[in-house]
PLY file of the C-alpha trace (Angstrom):
ply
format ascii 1.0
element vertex 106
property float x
property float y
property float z
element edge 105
property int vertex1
property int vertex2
end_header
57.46 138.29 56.65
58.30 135.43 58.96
55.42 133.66 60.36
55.51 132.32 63.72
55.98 128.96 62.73
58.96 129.55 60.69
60.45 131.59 63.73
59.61 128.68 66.10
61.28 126.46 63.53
64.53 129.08 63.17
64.65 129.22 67.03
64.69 125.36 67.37
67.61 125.03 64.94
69.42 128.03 66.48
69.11 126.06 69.90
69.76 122.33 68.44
72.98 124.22 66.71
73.98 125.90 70.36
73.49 122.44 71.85
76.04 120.88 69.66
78.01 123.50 69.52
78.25 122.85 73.25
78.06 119.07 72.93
81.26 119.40 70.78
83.21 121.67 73.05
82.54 119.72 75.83
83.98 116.42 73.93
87.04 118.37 72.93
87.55 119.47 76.49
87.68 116.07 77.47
89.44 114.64 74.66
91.87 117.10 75.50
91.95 116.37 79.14
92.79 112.53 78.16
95.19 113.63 76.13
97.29 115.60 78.74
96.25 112.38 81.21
97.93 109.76 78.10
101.08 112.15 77.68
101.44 112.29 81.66
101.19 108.29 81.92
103.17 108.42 79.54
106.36 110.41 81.08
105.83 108.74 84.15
106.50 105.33 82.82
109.60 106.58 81.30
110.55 108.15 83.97
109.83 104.75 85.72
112.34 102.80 83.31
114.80 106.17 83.54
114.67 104.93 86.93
114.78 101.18 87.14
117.84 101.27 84.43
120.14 104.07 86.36
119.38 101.70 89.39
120.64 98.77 87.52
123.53 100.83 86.04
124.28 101.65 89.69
123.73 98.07 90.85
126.78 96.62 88.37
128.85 98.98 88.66
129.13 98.32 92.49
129.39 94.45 91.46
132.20 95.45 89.11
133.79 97.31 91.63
133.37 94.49 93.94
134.85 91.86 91.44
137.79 94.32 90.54
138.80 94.34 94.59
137.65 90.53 94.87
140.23 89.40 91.89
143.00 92.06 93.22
142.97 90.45 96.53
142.80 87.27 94.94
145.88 88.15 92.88
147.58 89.41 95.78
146.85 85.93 97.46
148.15 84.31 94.61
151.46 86.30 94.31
151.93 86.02 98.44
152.12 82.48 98.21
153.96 81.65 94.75
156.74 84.40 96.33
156.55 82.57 99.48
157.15 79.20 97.57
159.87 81.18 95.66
161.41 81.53 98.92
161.63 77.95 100.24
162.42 76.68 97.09
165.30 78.92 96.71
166.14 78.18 100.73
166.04 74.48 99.82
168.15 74.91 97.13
170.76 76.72 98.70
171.09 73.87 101.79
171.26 71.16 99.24
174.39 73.44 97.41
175.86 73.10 100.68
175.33 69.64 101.55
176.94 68.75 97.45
179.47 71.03 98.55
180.28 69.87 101.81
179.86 66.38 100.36
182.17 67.00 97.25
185.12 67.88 99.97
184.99 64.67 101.31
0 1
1 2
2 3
3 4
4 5
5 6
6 7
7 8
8 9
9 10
10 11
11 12
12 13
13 14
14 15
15 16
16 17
17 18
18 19
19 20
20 21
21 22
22 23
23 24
24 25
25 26
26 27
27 28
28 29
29 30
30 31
31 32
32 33
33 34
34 35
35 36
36 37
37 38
38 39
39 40
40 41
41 42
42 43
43 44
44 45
45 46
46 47
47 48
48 49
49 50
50 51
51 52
52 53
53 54
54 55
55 56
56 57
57 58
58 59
59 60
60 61
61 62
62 63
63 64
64 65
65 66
66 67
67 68
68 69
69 70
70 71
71 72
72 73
73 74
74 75
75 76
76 77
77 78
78 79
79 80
80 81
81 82
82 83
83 84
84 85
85 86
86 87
87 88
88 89
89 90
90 91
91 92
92 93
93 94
94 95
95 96
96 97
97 98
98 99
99 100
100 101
101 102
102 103
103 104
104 105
């Protein structure tokens, strides 16, 4: 038979063993709890670049966009006055035809 000692002794263990048993679920618990908290940072900050990178996508395409109408106009500019110079030149040539011609029938 068990004496009392023994039982007090069995009955000590069983609760020491409860204890950590308890001890240990509780640390998993939390382990697990920082866990979720470290995976959720974690997607958030992601998400944060996701973020900051479509903005900056966004962001050069409109400068693109605004460069591409910027050096059309520009072009535009360009061709408006070299046609326009076209023009006088060709005017200008044209009067001095006529003032060799007019000249020549003298």
């Amino acid at each position: 038979m068990v004496d009392q000692h023994e039982l007090y002794l069995i009955q000590t263990e069983n609760r020491h063993l409860k204890d950590t048993i308890i001890a240990l679920r509780e640390e998993l618990e939390r382990v697990s709890i920082q866990h979720d908290d470290n995976i959720q940072k974690a997607i958030a900050v992601a998400n944060d670049g996701i973020n900051q990178l479509q903005a900056t996508v966004v962001a050069m395409r409109d400068e693109l966009e605004r460069n591409k109408i910027a050096s059309e106009e520009e072009f535009q500019k360009i061709r408006r006055t070299a046609c326009a110079e076209i023009e006088q030149l060709q005017h200008a040539i044209f009067v001095l035809r006529d003032k060799l011609e007019a000249y020549e029938k003298k």
